[in-house]
C-alpha positions as CSV (number, residue, x, y, z in Angstrom):
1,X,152.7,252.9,250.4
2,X,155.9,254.5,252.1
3,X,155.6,258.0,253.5
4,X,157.4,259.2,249.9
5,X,155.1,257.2,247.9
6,X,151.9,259.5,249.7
7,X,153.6,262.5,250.0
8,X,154.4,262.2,246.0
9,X,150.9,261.5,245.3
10,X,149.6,264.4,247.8
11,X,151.6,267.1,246.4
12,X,150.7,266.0,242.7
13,X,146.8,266.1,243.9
14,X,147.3,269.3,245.4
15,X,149.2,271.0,242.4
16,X,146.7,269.3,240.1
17,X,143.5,271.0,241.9
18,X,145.5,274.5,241.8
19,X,145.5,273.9,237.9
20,X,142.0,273.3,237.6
21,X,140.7,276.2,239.8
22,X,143.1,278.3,237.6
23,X,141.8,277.3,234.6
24,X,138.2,277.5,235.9
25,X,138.9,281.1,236.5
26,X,140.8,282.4,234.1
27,X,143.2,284.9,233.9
28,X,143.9,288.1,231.7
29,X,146.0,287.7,228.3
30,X,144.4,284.5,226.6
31,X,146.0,281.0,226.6
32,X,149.6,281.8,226.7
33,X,149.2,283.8,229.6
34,X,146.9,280.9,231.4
35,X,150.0,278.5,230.6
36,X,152.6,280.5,232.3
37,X,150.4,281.5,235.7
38,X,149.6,277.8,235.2
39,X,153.3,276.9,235.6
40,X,154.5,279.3,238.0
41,X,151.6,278.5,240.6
42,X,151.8,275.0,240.4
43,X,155.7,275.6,240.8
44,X,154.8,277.4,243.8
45,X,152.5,274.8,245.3
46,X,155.2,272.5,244.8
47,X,158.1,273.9,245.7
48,X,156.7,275.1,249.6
49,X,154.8,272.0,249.9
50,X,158.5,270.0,249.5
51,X,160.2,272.8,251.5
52,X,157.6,272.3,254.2
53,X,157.5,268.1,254.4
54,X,160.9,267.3,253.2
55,X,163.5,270.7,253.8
56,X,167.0,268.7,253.9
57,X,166.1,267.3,250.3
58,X,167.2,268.8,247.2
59,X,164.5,269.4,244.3
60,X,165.1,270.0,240.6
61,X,162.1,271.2,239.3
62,X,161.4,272.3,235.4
63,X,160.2,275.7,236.9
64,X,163.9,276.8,238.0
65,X,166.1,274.4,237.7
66,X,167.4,273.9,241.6
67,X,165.2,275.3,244.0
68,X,166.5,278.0,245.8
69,X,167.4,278.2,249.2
70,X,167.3,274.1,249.2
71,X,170.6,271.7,249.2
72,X,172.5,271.6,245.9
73,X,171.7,268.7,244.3
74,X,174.9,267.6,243.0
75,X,176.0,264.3,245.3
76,X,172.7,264.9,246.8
77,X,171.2,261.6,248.5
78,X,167.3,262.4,247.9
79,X,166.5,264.8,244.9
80,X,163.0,265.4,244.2
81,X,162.7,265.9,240.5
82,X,159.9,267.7,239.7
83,X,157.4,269.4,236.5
84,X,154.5,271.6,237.9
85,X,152.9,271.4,234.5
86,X,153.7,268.7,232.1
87,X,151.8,270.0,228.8
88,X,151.6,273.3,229.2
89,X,150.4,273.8,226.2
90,X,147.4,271.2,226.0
91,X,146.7,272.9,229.2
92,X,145.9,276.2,228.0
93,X,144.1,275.1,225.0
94,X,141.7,273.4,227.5
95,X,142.2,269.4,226.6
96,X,143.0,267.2,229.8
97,X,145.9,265.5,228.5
98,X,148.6,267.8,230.7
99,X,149.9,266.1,233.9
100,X,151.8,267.0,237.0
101,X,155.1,264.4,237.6
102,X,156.8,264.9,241.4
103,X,159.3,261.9,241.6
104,X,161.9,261.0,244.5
105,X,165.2,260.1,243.0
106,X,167.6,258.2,244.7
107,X,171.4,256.9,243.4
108,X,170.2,257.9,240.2
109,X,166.6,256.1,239.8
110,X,163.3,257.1,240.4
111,X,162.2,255.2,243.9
112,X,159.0,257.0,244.4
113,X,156.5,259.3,242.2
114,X,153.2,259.9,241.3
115,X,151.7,262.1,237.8
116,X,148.2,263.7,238.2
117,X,146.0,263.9,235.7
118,X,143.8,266.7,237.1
119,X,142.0,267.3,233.9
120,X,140.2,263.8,234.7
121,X,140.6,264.1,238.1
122,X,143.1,260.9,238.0
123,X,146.6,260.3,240.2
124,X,148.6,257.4,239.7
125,X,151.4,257.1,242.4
126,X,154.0,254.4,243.2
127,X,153.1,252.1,245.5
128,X,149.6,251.7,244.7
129,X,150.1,249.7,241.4
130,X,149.0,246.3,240.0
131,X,151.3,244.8,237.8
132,X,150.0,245.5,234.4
133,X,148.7,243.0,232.2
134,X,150.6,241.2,229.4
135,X,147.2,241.2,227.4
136,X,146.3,243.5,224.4
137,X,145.1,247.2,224.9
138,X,141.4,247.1,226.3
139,X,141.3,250.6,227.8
140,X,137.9,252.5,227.6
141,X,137.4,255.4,224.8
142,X,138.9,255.4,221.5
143,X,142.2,257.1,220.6
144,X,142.9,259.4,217.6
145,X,145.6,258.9,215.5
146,X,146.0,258.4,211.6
147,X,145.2,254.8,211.6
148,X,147.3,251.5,211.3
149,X,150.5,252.7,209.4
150,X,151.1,252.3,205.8
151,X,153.8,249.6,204.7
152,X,154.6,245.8,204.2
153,X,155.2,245.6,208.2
154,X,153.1,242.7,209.8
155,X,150.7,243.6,212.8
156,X,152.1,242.1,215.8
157,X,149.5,240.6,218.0
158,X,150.5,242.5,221.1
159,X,151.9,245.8,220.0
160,X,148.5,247.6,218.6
161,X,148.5,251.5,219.8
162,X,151.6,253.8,220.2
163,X,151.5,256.9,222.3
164,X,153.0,259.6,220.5
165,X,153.7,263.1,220.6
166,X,150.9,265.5,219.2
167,X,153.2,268.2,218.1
168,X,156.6,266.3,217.1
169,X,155.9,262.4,216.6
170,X,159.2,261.0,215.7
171,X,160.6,259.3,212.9
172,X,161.3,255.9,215.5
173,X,158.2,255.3,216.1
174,X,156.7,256.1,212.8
175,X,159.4,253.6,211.9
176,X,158.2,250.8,214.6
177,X,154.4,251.5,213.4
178,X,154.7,250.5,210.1
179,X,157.0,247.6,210.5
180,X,154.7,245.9,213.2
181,X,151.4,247.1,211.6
182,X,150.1,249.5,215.2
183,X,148.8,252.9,215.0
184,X,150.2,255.8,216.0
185,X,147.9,257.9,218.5
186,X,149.2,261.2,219.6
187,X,148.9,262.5,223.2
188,X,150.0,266.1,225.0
189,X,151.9,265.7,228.3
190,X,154.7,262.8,228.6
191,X,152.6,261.7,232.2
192,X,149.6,261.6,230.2
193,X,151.2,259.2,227.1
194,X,152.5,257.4,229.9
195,X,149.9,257.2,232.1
196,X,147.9,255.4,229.1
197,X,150.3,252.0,228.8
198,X,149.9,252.1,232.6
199,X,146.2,252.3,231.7
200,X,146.0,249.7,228.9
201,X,144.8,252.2,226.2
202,X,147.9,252.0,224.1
203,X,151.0,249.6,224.4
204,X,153.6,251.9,223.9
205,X,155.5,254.9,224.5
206,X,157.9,256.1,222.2
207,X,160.1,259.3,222.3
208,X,162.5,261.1,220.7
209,X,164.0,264.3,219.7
210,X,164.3,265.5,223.4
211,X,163.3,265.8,226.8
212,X,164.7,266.2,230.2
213,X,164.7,264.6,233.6
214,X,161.4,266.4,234.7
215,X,159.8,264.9,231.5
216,X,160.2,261.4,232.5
217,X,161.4,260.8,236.3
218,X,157.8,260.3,238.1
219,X,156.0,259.1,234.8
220,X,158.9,256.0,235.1
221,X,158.4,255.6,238.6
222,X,154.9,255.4,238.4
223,X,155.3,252.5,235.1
224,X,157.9,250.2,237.5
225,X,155.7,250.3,239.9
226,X,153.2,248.7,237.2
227,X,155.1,246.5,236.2
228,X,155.9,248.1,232.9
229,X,159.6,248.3,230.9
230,X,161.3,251.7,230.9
231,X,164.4,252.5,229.3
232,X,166.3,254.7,226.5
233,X,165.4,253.7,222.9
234,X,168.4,251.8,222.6
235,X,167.6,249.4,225.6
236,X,170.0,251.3,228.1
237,X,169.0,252.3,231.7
238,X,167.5,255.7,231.9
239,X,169.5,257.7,234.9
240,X,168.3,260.7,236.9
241,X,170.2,263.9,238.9
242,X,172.6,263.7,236.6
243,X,174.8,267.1,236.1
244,X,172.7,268.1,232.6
245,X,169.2,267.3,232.8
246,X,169.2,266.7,229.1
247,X,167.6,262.9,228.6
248,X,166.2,263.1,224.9
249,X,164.2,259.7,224.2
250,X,162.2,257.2,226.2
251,X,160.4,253.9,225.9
252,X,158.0,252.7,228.0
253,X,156.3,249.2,227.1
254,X,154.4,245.9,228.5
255,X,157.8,243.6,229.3
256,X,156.3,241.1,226.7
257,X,157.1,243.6,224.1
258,X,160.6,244.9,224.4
259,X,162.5,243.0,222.0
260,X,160.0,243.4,219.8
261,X,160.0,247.1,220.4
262,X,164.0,247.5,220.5
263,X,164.3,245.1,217.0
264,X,161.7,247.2,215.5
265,X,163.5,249.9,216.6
266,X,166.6,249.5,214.9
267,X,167.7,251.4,211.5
């Protein structure tokens, strides 16, 4: 691992265990309230921990947008791209599928990362990886979802689980399940959905319908580093510290299924 690669995974341990102690205390105002001191602590955490190990770096965090007091990010070399809470919500209703993404972008890709998984006590960090398998899912516990999708689609051998949003599953992947015969099995933070191809418990990650940079920067970085496909839903190259943050949809796959994945995709 590079110093970039540890310091990633560090700062997303770090921000993670703030996050739990939170939770484990509590705080006035019930689980909207939790969410937001969630998010600005973890910001916090985040922000002076950067400012204190990498201060000529620029940082674009969800919390913010530019840090202040840091270099502007706009022709910036380094940008850190960072989300102190990735699922907020799933957060405050106590599940474990929230995450926190710190990612290192450089000339536009995501070179370094890790995403926390503090609700399971779990960091998964660039330079640490093993390829991921070409196998079929064979992760441990079972997903939810509504079961292998209705329609005259055939199952594809290799393309079994889909990690989906629980709150806004879109209609592309709805469309890939029932053409290839996989379930659809919703998850809460991006990190997390992603975080479970790199795991093995579902072959797929399909979004749509909107996201931004934070979303997916260290969640990608971590998924190269496995190995694993990452791109738009139309096959093109995802780029980062780009003037609008605005990147709406992702796919993140086992290489032996992206043409699959992209032809199933289609209208």
């Amino acid at each position: 691992m590079t110093d970039d690669d540890e310091l990633a995974a560090r700062i997303a341990e770090e921000c993670g265990a703030v996050l739990v102690d939170l939770r484990a205390q509590g705080v006035d105002g019930g689980a909207k309230a939790l969410g937001a001191e969630g998010d600005r602590r973890s910001n916090e955490a985040l922000i002076a921990a950067l400012a204190a190990a990498r201060p000529l770096d620029a940082v674009l965090s969800e919390e913010g947008g530019s840090a202040p007091g840091r270099p502007d990010r706009a022709g910036a070399d380094r940008v850190w791209v960072v989300d102190p809470l990735d699922g907020t919500r799933e957060y405050s209703e106590g599940r474990d599928d929230f995450a926190v993404h710190v990612a290192l972008v450089v000339a536009g890709q995501p070179v370094a990362g890790a995403v926390a998984l503090p609700g399971e006590g779990l960091i998964f960090a660039t330079g640490s990886g093993t390829p991921a398998g070409a196998g079929t899912s064979t992760g441990t516990g079972t997903p939810t979802g509504p079961g292998p999708a209705a329609g005259t689609g055939t199952v594809h051998a290799g393309l079994r689980k889909v990690a989906v949003s629980r709150t806004r599953p879109p209609d592309e992947a709805a469309r890939v399940a029932t053409r290839l015969g996989a379930e659809l099995v919703p998850m809460g933070s991006a990190g997390a959905k992603t975080m479970a191809v790199v795991r093995g418990t579902v072959d797929a990650y399909i979004h749509a319908g909107g996201q931004y940079e934070w979303d997916s920067a260290a969640p990608v970085a971590v998924a190269r580093a496995h190995g694993l496909h990452a791109s738009r839903l139309d096959g093109s190259p995802l780029l980062y510290n780009r003037p609008d943050p605005w990147l709406p949809d992702l796919l993140v796959c086992r290489v032996d299924l992206v043409e699959t994945v992209l032809e199933a995709l289609q209208p």
